[in-house]
C-alpha positions in Angstrom: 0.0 0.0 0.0 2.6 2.5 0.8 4.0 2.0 -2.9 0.6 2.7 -4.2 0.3 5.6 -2.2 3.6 6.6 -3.2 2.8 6.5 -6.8 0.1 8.7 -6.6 2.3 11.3 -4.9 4.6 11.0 -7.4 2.1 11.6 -10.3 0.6 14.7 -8.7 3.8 15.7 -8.1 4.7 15.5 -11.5 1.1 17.2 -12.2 2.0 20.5 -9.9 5.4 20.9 -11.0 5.6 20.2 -14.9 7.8 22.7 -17.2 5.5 23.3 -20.0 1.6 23.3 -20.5 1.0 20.6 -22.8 2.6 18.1 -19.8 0.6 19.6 -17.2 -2.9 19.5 -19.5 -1.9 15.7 -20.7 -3.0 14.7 -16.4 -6.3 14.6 -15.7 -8.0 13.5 -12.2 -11.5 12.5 -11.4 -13.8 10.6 -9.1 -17.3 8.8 -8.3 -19.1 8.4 -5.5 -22.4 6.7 -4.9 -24.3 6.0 -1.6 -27.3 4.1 -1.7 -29.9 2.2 0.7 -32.0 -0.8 -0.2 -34.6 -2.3 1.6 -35.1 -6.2 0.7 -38.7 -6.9 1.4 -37.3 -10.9 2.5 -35.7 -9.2 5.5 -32.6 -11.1 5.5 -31.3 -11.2 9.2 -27.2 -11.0 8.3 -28.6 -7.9 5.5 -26.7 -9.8 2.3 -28.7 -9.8 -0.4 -28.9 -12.8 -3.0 -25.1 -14.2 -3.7 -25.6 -13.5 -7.0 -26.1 -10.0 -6.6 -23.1 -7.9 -6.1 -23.6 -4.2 -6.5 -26.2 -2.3 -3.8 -26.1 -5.9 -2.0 -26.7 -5.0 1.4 -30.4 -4.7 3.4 -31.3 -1.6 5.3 -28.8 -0.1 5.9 -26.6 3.4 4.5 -23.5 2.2 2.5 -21.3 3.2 -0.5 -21.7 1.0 -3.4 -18.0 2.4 -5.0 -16.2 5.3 -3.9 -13.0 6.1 -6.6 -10.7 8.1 -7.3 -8.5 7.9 -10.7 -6.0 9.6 -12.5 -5.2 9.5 -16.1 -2.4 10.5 -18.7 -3.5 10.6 -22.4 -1.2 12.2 -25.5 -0.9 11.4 -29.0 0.7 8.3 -28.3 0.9 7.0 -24.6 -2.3 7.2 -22.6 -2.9 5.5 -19.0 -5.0 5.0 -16.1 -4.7 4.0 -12.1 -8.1 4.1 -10.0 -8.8 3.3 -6.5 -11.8 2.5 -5.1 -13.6 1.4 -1.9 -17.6 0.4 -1.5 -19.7 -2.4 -0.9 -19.1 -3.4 -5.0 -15.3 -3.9 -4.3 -16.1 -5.8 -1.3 -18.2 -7.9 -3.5 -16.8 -8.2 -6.7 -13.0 -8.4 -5.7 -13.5 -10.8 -3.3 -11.1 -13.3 -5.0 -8.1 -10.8 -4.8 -5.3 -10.2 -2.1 -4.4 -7.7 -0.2 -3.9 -4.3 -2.3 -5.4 -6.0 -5.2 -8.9 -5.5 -3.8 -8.9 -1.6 -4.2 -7.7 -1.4 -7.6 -10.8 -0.4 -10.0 -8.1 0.3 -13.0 -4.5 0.5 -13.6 -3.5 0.2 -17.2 -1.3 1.8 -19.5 -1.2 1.4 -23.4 0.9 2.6 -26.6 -0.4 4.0 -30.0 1.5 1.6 -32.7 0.3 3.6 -35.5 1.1 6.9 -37.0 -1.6 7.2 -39.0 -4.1 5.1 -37.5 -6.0 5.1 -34.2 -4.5 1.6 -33.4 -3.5 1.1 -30.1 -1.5 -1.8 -27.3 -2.9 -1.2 -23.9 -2.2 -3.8 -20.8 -3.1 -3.9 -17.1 -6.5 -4.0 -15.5 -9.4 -2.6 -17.7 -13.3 -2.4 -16.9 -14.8 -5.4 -18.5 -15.4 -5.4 -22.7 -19.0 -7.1 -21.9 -22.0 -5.9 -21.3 -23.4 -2.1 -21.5 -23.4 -2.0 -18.1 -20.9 -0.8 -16.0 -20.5 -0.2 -12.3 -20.5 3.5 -12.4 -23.9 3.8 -12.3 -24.8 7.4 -13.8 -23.1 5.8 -17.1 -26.2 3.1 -16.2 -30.1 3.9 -17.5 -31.2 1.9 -14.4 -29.9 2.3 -10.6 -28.8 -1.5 -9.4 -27.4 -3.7 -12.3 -29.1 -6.6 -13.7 -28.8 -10.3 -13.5 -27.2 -10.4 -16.6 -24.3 -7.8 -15.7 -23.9 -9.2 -12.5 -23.2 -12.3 -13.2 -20.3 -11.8 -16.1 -17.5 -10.1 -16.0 -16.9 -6.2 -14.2 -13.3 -6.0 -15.0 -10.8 -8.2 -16.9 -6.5 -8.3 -16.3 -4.6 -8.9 -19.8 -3.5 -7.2 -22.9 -5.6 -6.0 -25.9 -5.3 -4.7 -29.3 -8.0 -1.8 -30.2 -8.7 -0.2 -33.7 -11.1 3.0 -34.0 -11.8 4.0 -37.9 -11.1 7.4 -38.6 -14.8 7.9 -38.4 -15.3 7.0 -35.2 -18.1 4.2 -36.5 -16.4 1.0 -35.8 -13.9 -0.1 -32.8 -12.3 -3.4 -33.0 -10.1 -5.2 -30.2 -8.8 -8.4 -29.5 -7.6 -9.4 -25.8 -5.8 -11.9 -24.5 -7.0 -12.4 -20.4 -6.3 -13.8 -17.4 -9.6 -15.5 -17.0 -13.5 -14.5 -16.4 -13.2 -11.4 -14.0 -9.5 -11.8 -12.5 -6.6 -10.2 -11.4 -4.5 -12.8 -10.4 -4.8 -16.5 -12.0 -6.6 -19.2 -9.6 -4.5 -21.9 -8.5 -3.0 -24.5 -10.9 -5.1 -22.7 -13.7 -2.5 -22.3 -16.6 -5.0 -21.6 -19.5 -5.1 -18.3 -21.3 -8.4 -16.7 -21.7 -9.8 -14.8 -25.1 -11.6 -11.8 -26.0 -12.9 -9.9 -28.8 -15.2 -6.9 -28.9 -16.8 -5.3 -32.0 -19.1 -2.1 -31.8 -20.5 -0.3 -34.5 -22.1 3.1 -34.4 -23.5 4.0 -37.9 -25.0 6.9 -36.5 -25.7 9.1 -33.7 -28.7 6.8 -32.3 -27.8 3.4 -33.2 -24.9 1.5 -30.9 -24.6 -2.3 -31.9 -22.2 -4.2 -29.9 -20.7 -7.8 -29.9 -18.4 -9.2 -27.3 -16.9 -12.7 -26.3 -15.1 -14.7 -24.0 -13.0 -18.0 -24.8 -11.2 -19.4 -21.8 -10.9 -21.7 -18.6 -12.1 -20.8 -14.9 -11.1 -23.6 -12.9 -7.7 -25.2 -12.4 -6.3 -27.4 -15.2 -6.5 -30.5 -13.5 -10.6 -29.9 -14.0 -10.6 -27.6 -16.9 -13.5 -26.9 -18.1 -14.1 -24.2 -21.5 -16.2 -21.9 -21.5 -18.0 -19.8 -24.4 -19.7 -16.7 -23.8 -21.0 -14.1 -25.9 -22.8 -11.0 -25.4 -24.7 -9.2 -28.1 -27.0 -5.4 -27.5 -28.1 -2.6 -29.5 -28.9 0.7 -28.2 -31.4 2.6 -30.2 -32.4 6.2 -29.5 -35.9 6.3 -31.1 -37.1 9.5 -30.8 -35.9 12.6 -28.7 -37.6 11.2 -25.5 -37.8 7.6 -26.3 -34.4 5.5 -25.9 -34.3 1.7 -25.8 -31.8 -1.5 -25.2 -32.0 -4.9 -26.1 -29.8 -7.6 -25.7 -29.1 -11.5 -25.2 -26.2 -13.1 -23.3 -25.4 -16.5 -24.1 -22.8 -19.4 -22.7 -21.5 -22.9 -23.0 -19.4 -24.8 -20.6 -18.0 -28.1 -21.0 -19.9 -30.9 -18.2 -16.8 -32.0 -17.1 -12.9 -32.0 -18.5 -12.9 -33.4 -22.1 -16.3 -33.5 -22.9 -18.3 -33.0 -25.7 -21.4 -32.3 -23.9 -22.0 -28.9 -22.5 -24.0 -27.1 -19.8 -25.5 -23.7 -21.3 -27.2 -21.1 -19.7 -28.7 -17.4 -21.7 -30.4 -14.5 -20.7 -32.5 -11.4 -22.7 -33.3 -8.2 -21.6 -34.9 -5.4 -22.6 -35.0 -1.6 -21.2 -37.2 1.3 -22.4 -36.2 5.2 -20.8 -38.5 7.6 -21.3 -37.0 11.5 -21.1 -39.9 13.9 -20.8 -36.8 16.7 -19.8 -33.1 16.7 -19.5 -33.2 16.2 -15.4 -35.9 13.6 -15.7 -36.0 10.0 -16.3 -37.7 7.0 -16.0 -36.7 3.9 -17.0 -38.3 0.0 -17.3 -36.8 -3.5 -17.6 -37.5 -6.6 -18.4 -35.1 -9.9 -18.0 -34.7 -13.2 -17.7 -32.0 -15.6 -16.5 -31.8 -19.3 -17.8 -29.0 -21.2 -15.8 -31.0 -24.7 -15.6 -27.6 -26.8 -15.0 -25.8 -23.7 -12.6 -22.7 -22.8 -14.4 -22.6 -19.0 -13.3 -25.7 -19.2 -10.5 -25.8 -22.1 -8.2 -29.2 -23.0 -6.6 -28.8 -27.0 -6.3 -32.9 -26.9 -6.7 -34.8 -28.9 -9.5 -35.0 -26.6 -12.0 -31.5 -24.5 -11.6 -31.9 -20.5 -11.8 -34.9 -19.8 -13.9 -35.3 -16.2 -13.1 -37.7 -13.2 -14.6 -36.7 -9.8 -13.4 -38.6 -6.4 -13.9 -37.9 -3.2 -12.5 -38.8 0.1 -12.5 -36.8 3.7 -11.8 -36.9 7.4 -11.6 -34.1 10.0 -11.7 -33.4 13.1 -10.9 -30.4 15.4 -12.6 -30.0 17.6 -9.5 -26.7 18.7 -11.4 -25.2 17.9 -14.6 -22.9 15.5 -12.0 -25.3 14.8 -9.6 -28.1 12.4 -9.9 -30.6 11.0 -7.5 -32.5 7.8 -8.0 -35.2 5.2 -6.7 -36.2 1.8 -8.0 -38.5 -1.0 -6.9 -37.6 -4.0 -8.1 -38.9 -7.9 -8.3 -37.4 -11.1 -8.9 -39.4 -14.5 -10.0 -38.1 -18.1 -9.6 -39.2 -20.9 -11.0 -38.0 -22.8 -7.6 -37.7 -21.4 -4.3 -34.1 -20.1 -4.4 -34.7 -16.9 -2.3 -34.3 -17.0 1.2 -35.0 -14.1 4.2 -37.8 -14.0 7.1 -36.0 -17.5 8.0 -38.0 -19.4 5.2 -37.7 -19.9 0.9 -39.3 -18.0 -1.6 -39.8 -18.0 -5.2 -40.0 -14.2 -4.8 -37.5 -11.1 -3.9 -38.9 -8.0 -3.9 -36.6 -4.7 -2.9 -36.6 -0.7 -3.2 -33.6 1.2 -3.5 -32.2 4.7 -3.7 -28.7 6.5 -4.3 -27.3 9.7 -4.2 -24.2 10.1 -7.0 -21.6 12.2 -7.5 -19.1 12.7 -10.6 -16.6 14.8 -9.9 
């Protein structure tokens, strides 16, 4: 820790005392902070939410989902990142990590290889290339994250290769990982993990967006591949009227060597409606198919068969400050929710946050 604090001295020292403009204007520092309280209508005694969720995860009570502070470095040629962060979504998410590795949201640096084109190396840890959510939740249309986001990956450690056209319509990148939401390998687990992403944007209200994952989570004496792949389009349809759409889908081998496979998918649709700039509201619909429990373990009859729908309202107080409340319910096909010292096949929760961009 004191080498990390270190670092960051160093960097704002370098920030504060910098010969010329153009070094001083290449640093940039922000940070996030969101608070939020839920209230899980199960009542769960020990106030943890379902294992599979991971952000806003704790019952009645006042707590900070992430907390973070970051400073970057970006020229023509040599940009970089390093973010700390604290919050019940570290606690959650980096749970597999040691020590320092815990509070490190970002730390990556990367290298234009092109003169002429915006082709770029970049290694370290990155947010995750799936998904189009993320866990700073004022990038998010809705407050808490759903099934689907939850339960892929957040962040990814490796290296990746990225393209942009001159036209700003199509980024390509290819990644080689460390594994499905890692830092540090598990261990015994040898196997290299695969990535690509693909997002085109042929105009200013159509984002399309393809992802993957190729790799091994579990150590080689078990291994075990696994295919994901996540697919969305973002559509704004009219000035008020905005919608997503998109369908997750994986494969991973029953046991090691097999040609059989346990799969698992999930859709999910989100309309936001903007009847102003500081209001919104925005609805969702999902469902989560893990019959066989790859990602969600429930060891009931019928695996994780799960509809979710939610609704939520928010407030712009500022242009960097937002306020937000949801309700939300979850639907089981089994009984896999538990509070009030009995199962349910329901979960049912309100919750509200406070954040601030800075």
């Amino acid at each position: 820790m004191k080498k990390t604090v270190l670092a960051v001295l160093i960097l704002l020292s370098i920030k504060s005392t910098g010969q010329t403009d153009n070094a001083k204007s290449a640093f940039s520092f922000s940070g996030y902070l969101e608070t939020y309280y839920t209230y899980d209508f199960s009542k769960p005694g020990d106030h943890n939410r379902p294992e599979f969720i991971y952000s806003h995860n704790r019952h009645n009570e006042l707590n900070v989902n992430l907390g973070l502070v970051k400073v970057s470095y970006n020229t023509d040629i040599v940009r970089a990142n390093y973010a700390l962060a604290v919050g019940t979504y570290m606690n959650a998410n980096y749970a597999a990590e040691q020590g320092v590795l815990k509070n490190i949201y970002e730390a990556n640096a990367g290298v234009k290889i092109s003169s002429k084109k915006n082709l770029w190396i970049d290694a370290g840890f990155f947010p995750s290339h799936i998904g189009f959510e993320s866990a700073i939740g004022m990038d998010n249309w809705t407050l808490t994250r759903g099934i689907y986001a939850e339960n892929s990956p957040y962040f990814e450690t490796g290296v990746k290769i990225s393209y942009t056209t001159d036209n700003d319509k199509w980024f390509i990148s290819g990644l080689v990982l460390n594994g499905w939401q890692r830092i540090q390998r598990m261990d015994g687990n040898n196997t290299i993990a695969f990535g690509h992403q693909l997002t085109c944007k042929p105009n200013s209200k159509i984002t399309l967006n393809s992802s993957s994952f190729i790799g091994n989570d579990k150590p080689d004496s078990t291994k075990q591949m696994r295919y994901f792949h996540n697919l969305y389009g973002i559509f704004q349809i009219t000035e008020k009227f905005a919608l997503t759409t998109g369908f997750d889908i994986g494969a991973e081998q029953k046991s090691r060597g097999s040609k059989r496979y346990n799969t698992w998918c999930t859709p999910v649709v989100i309309v936001k409606y903007s009847p102003t700039e500081k209001h919104n509201v925005a609805i969702r619909t999902e469902y989560y198919n893990d019959e066989n429990g790859v990602i969600i373990g429930t060891n009931t009859p019928n695996g994780f068969k799960t509809w979710g729908y939610s609704i939520n309202y928010d407030y712009q107080i500022r242009k960097n400050i937002m306020w937000r409340i949801e309700g939300r319910g979850l639907s089981s096909k089994d009984k896999v929710f538990t509070g009030n010292n009995k199962s349910g096949n329901d979960n049912f929760f309100i919750t509200t946050s406070l954040a601030i961009a800075l």
